[in-house]
mmCIF file of the N, C-alpha and C atoms, coordinates in Angstrom:
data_MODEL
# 
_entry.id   MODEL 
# 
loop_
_atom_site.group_PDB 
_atom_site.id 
_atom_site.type_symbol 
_atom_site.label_atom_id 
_atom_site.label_alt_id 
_atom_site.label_comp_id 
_atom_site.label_asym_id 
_atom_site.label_entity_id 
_atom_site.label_seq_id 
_atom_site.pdbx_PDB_ins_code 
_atom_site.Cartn_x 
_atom_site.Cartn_y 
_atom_site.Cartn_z 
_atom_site.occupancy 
_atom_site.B_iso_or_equiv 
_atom_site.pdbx_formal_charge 
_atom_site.auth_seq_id 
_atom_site.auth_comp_id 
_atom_site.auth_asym_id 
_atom_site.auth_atom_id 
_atom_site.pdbx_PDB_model_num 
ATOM 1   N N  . UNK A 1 1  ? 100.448 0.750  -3.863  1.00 0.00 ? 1  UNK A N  1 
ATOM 2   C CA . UNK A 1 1  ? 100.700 0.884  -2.445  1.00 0.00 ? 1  UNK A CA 1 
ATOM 3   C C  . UNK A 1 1  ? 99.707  0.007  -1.695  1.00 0.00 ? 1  UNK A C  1 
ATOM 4   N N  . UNK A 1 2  ? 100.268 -0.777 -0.985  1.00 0.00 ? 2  UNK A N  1 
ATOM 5   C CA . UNK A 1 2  ? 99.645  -1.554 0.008   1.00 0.00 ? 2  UNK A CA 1 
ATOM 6   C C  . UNK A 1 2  ? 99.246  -0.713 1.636   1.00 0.00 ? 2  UNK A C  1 
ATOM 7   N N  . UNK A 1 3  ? 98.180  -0.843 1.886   1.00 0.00 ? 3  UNK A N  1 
ATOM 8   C CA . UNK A 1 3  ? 98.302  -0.713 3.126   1.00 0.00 ? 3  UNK A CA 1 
ATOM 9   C C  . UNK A 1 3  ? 98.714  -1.078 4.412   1.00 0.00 ? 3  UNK A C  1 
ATOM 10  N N  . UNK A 1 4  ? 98.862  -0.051 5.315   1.00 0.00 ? 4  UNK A N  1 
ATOM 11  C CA . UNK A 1 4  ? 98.891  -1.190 6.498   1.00 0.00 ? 4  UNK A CA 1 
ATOM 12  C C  . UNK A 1 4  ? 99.318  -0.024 7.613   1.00 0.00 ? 4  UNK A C  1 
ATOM 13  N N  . UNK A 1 5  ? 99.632  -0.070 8.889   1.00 0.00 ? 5  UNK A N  1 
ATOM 14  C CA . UNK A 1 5  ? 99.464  0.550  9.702   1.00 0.00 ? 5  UNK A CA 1 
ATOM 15  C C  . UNK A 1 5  ? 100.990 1.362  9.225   1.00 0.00 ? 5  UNK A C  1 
ATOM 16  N N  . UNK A 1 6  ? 102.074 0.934  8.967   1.00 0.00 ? 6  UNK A N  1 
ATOM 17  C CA . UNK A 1 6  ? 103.255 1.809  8.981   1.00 0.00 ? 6  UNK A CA 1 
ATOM 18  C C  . UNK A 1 6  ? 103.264 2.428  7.760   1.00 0.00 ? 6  UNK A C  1 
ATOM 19  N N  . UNK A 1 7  ? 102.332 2.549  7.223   1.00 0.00 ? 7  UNK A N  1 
ATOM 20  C CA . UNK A 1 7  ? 102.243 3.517  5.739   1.00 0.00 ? 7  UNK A CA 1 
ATOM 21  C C  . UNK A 1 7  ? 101.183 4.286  5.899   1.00 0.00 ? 7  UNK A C  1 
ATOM 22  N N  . UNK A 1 8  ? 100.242 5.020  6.857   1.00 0.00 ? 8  UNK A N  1 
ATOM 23  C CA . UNK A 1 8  ? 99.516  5.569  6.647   1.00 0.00 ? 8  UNK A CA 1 
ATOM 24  C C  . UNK A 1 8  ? 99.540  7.433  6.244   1.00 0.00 ? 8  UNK A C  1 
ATOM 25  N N  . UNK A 1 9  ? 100.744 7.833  6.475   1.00 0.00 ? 9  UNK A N  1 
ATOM 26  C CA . UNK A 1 9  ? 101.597 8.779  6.188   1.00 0.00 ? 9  UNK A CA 1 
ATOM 27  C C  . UNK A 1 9  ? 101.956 8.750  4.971   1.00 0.00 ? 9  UNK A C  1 
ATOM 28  N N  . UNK A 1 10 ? 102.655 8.171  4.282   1.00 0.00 ? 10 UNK A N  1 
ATOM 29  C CA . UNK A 1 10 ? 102.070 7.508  2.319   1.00 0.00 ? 10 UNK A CA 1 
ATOM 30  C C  . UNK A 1 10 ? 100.910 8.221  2.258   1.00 0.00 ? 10 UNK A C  1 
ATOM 31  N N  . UNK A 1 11 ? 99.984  7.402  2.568   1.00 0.00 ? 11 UNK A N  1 
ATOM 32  C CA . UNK A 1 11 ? 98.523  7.371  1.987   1.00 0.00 ? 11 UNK A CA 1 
ATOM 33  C C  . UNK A 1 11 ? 97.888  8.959  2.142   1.00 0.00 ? 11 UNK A C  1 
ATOM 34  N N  . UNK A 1 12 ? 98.232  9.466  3.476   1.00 0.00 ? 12 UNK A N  1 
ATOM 35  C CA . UNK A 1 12 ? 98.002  10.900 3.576   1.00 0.00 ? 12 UNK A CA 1 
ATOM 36  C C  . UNK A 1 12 ? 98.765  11.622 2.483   1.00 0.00 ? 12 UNK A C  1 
ATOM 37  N N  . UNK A 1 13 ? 99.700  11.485 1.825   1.00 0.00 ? 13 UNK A N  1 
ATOM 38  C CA . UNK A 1 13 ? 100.207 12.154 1.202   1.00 0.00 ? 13 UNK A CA 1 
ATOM 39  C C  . UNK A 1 13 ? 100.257 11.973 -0.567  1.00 0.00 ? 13 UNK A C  1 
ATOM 40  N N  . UNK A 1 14 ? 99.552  10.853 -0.601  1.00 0.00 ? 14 UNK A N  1 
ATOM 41  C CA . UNK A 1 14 ? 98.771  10.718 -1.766  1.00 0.00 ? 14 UNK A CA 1 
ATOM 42  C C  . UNK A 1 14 ? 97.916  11.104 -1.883  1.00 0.00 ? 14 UNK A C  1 
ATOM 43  N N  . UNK A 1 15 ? 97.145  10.851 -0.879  1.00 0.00 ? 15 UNK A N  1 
ATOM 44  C CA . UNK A 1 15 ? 95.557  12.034 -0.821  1.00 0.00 ? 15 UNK A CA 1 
ATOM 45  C C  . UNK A 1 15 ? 95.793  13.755 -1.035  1.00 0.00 ? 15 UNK A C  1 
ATOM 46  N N  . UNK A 1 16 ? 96.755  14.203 -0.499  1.00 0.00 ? 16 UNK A N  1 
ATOM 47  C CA . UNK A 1 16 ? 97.213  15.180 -0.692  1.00 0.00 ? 16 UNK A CA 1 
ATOM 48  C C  . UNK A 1 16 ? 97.537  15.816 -2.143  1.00 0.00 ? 16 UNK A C  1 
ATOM 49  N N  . UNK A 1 17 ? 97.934  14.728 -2.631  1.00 0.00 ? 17 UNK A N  1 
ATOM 50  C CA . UNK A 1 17 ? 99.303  15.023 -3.860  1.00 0.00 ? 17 UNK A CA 1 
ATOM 51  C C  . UNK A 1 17 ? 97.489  15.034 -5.379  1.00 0.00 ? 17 UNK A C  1 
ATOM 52  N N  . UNK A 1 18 ? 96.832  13.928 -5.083  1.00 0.00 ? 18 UNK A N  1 
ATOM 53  C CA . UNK A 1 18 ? 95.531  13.976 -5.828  1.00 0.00 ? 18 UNK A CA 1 
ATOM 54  C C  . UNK A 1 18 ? 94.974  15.326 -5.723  1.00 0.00 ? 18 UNK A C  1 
ATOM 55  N N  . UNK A 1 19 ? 94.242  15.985 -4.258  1.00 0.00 ? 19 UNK A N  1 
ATOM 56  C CA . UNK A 1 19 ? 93.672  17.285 -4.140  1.00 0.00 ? 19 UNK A CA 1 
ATOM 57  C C  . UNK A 1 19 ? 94.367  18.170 -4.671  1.00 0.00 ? 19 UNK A C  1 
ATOM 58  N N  . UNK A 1 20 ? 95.699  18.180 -4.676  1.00 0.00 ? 20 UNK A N  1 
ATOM 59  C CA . UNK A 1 20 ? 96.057  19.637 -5.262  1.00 0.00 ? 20 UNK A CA 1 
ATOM 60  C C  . UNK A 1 20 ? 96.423  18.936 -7.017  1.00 0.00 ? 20 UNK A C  1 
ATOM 61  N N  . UNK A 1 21 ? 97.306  18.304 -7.312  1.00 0.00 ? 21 UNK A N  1 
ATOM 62  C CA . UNK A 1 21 ? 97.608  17.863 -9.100  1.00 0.00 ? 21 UNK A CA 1 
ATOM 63  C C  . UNK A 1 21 ? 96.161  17.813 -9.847  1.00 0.00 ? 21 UNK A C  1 
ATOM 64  N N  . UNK A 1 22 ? 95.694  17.163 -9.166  1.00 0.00 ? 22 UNK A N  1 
ATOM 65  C CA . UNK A 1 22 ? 94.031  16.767 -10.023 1.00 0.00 ? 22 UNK A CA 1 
ATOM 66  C C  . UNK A 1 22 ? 93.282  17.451 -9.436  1.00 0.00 ? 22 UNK A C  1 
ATOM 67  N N  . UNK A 1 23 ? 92.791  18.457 -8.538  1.00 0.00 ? 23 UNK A N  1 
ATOM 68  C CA . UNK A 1 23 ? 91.662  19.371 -8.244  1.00 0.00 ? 23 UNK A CA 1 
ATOM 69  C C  . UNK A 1 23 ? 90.738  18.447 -7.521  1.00 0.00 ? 23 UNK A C  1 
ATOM 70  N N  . UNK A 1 24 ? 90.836  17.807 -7.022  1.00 0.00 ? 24 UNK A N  1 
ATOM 71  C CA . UNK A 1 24 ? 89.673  16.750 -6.610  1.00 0.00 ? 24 UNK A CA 1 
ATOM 72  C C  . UNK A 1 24 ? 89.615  17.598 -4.719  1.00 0.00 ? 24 UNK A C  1 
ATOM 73  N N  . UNK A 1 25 ? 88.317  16.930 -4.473  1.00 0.00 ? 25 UNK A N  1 
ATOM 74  C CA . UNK A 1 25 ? 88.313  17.399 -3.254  1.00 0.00 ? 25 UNK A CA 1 
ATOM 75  C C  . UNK A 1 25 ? 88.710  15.971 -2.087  1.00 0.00 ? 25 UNK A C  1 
ATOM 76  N N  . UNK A 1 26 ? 88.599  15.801 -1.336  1.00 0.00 ? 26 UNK A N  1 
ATOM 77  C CA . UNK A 1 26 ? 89.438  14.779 -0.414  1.00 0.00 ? 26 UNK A CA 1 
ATOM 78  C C  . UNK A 1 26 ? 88.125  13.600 -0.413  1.00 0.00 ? 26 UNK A C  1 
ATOM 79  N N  . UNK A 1 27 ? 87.268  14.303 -0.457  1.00 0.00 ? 27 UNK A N  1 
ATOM 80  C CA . UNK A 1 27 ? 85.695  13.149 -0.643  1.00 0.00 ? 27 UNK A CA 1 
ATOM 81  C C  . UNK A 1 27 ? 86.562  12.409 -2.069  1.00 0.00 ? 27 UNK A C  1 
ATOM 82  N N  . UNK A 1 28 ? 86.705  13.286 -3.331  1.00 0.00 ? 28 UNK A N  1 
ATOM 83  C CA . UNK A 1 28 ? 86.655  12.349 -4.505  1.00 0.00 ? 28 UNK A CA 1 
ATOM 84  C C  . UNK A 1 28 ? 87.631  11.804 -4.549  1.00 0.00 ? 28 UNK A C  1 
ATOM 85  N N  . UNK A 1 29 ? 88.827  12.003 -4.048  1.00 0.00 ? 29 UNK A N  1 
ATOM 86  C CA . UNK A 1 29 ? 90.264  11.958 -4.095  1.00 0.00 ? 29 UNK A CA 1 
ATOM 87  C C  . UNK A 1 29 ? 90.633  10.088 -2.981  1.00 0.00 ? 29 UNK A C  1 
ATOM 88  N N  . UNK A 1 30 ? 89.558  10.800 -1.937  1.00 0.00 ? 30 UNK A N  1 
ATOM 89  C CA . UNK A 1 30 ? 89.845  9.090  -1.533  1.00 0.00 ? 30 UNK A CA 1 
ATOM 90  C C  . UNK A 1 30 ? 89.255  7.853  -2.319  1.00 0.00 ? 30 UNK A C  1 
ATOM 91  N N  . UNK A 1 31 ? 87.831  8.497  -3.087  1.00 0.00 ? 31 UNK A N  1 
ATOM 92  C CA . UNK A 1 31 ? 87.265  7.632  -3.940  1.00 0.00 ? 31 UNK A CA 1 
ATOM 93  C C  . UNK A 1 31 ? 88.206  7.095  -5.043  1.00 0.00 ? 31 UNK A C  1 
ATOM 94  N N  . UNK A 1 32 ? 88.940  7.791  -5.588  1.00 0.00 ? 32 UNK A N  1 
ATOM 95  C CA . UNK A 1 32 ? 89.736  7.646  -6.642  1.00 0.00 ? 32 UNK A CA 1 
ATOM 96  C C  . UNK A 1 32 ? 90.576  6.205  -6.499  1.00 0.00 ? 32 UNK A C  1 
ATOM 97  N N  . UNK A 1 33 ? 91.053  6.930  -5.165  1.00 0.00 ? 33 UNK A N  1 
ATOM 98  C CA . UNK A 1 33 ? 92.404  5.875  -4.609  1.00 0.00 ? 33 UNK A CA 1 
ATOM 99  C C  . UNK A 1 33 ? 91.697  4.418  -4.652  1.00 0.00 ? 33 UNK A C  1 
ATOM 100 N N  . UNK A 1 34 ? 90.767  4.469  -4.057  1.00 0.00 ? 34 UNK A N  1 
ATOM 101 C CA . UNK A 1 34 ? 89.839  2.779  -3.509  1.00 0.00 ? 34 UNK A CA 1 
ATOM 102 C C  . UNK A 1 34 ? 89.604  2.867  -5.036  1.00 0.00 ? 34 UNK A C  1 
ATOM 103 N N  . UNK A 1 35 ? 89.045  3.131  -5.767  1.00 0.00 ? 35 UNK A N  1 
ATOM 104 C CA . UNK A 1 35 ? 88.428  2.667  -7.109  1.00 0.00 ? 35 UNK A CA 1 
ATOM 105 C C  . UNK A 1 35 ? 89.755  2.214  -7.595  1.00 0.00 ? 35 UNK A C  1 
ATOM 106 N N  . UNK A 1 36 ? 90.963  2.992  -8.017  1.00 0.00 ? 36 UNK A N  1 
ATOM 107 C CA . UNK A 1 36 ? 91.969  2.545  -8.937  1.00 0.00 ? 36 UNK A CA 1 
ATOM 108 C C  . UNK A 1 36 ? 92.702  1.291  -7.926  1.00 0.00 ? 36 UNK A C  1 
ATOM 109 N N  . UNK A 1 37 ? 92.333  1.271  -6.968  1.00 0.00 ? 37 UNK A N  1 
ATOM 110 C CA . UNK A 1 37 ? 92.752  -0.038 -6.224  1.00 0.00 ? 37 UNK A CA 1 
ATOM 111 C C  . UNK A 1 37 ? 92.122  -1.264 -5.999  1.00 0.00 ? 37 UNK A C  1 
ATOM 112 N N  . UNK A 1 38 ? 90.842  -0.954 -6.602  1.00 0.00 ? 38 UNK A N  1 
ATOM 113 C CA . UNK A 1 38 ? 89.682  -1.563 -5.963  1.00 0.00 ? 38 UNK A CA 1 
ATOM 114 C C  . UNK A 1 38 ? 89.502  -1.956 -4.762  1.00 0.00 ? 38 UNK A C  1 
ATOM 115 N N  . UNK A 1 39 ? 89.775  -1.449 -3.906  1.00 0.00 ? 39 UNK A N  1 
ATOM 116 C CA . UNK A 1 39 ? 89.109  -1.153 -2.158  1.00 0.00 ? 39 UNK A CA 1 
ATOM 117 C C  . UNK A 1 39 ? 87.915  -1.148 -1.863  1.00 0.00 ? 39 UNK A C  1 
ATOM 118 N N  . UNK A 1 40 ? 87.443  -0.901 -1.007  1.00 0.00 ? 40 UNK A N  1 
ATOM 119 C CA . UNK A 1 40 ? 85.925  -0.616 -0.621  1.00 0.00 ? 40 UNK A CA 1 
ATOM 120 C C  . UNK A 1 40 ? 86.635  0.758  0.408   1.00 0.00 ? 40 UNK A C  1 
ATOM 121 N N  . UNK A 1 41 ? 85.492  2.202  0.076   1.00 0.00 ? 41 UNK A N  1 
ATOM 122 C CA . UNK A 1 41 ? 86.038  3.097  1.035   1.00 0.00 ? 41 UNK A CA 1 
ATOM 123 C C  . UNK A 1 41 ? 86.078  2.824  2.243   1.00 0.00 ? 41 UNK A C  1 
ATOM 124 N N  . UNK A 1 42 ? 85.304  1.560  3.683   1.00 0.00 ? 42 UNK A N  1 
ATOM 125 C CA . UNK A 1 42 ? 85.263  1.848  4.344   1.00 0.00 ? 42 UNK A CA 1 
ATOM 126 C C  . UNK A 1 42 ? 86.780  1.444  4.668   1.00 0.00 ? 42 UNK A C  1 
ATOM 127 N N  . UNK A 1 43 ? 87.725  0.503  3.779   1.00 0.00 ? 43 UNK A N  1 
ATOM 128 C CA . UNK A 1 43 ? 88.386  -0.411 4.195   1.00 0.00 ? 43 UNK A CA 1 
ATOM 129 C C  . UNK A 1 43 ? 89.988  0.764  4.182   1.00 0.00 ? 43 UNK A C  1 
ATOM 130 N N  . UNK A 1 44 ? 89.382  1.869  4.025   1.00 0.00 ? 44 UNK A N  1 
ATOM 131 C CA . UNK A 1 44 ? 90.923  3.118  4.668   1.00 0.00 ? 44 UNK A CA 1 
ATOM 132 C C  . UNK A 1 44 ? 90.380  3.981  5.493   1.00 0.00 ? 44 UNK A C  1 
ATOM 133 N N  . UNK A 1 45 ? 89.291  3.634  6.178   1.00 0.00 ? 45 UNK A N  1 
ATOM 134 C CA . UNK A 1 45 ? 89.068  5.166  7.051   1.00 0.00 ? 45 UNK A CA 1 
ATOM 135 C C  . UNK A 1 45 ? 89.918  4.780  8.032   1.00 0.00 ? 45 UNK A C  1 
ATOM 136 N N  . UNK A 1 46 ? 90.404  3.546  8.426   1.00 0.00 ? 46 UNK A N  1 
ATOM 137 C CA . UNK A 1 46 ? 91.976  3.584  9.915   1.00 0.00 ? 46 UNK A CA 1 
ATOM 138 C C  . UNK A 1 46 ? 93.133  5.052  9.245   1.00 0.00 ? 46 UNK A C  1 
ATOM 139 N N  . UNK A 1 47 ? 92.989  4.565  8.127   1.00 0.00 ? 47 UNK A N  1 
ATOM 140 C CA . UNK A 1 47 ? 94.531  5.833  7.307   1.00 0.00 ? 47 UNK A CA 1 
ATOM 141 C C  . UNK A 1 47 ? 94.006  7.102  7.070   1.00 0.00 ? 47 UNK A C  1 
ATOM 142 N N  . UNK A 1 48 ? 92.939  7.666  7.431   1.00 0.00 ? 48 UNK A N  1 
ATOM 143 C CA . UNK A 1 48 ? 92.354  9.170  7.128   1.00 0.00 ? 48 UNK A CA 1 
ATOM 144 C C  . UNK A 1 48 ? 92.600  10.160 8.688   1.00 0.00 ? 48 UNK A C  1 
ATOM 145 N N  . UNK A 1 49 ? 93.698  10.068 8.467   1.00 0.00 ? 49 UNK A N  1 
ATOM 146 C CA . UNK A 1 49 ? 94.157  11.880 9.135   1.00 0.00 ? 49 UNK A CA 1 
ATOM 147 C C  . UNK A 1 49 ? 92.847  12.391 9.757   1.00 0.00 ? 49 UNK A C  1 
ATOM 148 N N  . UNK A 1 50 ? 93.315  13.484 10.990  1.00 0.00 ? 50 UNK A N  1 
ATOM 149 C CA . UNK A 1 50 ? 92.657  14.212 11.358  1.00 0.00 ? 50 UNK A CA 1 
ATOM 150 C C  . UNK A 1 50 ? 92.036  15.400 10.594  1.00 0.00 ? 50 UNK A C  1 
ATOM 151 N N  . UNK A 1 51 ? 93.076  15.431 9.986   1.00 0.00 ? 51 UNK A N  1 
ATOM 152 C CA . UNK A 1 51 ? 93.157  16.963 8.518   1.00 0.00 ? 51 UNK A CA 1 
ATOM 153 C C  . UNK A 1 51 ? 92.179  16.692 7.934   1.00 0.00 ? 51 UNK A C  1 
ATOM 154 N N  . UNK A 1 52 ? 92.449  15.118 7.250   1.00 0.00 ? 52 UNK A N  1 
ATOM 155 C CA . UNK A 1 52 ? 91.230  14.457 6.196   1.00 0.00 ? 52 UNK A CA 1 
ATOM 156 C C  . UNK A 1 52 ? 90.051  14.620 6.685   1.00 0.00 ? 52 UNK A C  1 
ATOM 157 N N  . UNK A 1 53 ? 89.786  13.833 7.495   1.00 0.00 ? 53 UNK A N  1 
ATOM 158 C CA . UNK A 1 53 ? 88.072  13.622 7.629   1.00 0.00 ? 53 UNK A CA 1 
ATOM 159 C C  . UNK A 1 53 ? 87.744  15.220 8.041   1.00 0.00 ? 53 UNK A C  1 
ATOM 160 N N  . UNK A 1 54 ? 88.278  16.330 8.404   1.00 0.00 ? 54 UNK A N  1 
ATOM 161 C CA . UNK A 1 54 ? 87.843  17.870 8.920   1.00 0.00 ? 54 UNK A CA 1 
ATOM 162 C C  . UNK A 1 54 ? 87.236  18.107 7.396   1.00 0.00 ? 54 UNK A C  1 
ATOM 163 N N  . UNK A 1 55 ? 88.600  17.840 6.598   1.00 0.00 ? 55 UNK A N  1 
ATOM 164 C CA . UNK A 1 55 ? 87.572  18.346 5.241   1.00 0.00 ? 55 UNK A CA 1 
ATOM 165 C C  . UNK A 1 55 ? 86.449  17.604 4.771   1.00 0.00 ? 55 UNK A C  1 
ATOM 166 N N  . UNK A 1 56 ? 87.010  16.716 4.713   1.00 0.00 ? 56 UNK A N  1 
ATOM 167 C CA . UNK A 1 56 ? 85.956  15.710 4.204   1.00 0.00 ? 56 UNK A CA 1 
ATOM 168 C C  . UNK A 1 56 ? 84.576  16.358 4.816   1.00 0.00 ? 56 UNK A C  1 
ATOM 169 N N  . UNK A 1 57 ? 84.212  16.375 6.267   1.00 0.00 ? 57 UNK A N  1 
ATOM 170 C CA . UNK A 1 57 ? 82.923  16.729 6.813   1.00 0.00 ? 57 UNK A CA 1 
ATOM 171 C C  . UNK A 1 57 ? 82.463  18.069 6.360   1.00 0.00 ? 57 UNK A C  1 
ATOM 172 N N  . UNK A 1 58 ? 83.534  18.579 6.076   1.00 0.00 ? 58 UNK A N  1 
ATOM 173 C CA . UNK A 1 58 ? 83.301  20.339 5.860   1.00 0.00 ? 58 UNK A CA 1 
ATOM 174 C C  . UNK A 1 58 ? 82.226  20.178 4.420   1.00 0.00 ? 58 UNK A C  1 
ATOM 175 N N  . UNK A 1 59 ? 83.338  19.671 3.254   1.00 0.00 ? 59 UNK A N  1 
ATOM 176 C CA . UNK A 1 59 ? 82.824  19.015 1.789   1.00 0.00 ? 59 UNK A CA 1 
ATOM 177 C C  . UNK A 1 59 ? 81.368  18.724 2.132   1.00 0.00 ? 59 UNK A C  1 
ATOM 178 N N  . UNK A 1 60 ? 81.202  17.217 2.473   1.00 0.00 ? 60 UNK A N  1 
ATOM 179 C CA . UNK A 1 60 ? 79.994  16.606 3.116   1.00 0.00 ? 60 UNK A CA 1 
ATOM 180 C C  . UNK A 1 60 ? 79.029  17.793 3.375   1.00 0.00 ? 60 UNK A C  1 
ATOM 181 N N  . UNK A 1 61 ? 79.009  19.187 4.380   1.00 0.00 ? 61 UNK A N  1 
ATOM 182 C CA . UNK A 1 61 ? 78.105  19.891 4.764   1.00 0.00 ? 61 UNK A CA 1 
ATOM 183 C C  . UNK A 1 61 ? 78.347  20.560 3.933   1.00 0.00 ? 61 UNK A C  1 
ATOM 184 N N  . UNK A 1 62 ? 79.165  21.461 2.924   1.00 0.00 ? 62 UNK A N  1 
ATOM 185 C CA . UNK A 1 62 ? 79.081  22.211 1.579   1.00 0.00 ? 62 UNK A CA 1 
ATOM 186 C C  . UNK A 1 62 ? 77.950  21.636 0.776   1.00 0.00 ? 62 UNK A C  1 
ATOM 187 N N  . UNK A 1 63 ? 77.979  20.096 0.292   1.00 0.00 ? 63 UNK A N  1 
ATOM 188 C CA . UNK A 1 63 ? 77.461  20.143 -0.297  1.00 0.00 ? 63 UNK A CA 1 
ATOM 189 C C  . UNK A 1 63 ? 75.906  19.439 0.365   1.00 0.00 ? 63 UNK A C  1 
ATOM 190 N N  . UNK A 1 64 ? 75.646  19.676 1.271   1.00 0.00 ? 64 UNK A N  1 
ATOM 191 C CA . UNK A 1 64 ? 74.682  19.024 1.798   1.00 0.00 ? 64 UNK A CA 1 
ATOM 192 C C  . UNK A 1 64 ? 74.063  17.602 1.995   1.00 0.00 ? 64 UNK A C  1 
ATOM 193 N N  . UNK A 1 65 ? 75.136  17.125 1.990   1.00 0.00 ? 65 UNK A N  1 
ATOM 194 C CA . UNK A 1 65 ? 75.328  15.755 2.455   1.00 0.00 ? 65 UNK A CA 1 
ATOM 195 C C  . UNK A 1 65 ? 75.150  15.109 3.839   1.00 0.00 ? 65 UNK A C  1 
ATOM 196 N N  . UNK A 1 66 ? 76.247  16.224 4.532   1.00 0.00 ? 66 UNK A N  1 
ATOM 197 C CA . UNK A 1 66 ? 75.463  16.254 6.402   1.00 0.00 ? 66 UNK A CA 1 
ATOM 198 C C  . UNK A 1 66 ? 75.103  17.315 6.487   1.00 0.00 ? 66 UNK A C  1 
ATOM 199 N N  . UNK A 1 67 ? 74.418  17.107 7.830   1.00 0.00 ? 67 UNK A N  1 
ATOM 200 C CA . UNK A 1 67 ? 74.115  18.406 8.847   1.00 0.00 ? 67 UNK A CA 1 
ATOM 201 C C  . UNK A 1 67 ? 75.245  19.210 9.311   1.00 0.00 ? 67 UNK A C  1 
ATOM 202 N N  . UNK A 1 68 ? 75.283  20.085 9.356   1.00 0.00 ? 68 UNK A N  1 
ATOM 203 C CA . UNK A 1 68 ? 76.495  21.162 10.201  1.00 0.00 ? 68 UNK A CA 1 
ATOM 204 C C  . UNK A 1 68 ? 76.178  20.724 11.661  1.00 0.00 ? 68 UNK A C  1 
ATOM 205 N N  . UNK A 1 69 ? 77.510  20.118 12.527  1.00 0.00 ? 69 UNK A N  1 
ATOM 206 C CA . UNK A 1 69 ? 77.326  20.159 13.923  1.00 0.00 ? 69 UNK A CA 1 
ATOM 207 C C  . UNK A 1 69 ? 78.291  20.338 14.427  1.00 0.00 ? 69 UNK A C  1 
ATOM 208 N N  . UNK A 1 70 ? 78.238  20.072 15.997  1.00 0.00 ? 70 UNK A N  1 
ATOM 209 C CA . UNK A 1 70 ? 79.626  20.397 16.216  1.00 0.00 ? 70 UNK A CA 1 
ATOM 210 C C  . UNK A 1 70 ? 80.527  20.211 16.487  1.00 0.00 ? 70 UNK A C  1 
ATOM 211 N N  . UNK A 1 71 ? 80.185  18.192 16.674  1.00 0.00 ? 71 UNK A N  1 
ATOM 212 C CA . UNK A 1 71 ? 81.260  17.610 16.382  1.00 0.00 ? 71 UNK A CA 1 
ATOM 213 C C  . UNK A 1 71 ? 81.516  16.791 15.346  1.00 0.00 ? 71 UNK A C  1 
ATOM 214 N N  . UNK A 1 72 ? 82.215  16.120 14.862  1.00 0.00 ? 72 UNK A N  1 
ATOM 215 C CA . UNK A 1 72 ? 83.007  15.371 13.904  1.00 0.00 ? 72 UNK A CA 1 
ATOM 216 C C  . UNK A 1 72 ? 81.849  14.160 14.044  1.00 0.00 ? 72 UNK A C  1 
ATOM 217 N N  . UNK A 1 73 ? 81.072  13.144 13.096  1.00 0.00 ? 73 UNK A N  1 
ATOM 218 C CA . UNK A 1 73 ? 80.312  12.296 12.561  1.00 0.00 ? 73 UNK A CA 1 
ATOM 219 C C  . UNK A 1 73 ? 81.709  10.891 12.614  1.00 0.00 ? 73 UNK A C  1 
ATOM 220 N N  . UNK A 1 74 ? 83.056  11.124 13.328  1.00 0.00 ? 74 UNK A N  1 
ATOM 221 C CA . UNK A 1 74 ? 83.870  10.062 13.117  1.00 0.00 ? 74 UNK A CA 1 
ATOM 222 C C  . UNK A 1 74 ? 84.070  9.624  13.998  1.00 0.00 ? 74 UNK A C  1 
ATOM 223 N N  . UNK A 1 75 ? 84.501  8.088  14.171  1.00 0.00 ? 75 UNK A N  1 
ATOM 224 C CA . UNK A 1 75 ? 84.958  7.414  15.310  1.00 0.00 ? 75 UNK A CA 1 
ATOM 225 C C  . UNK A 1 75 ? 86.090  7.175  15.547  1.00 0.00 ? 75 UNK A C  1 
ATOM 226 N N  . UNK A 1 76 ? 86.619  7.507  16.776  1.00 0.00 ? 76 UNK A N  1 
ATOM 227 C CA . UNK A 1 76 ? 87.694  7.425  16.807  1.00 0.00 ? 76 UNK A CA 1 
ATOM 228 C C  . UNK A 1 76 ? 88.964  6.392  17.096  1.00 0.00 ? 76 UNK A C  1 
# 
């Protein structure tokens, strides 16, 4: 899958389809995608959902990666 602005709905739903088939959390799950593609992660944060990055930050402060705050660390 190629990217690009009219597929980012794809890509959400590959991210999806990884977290639940393979157990991964949405942190490893996007890693996956860029690695088996060879991407660089920053080069899909345009295609990461609102849904996504919530977990993602949640993950991130689970495992103490960020700070808990109270807003979102993303740009919009």
């Amino acid at each position: 899958m190629s990217l690009s602005a009219n597929n980012s709905e794809a890509f959400a739903k590959h991210i999806e389809r990884l977290v639940h088939e393979k157990k991964l959390t949405y942190i490893e799950a996007v890693l996956h995608f860029c690695e088996t593609r060879r991407l660089e992660p920053e080069s899909v944060a345009p295609y990461l959902s609102t849904k996504m990055k919530t977990a993602m930050a949640k993950e991130a402060v689970d495992r103490h990666l960020l700070r808990a705050r109270r807003e979102l660390p993303f740009d919009d």
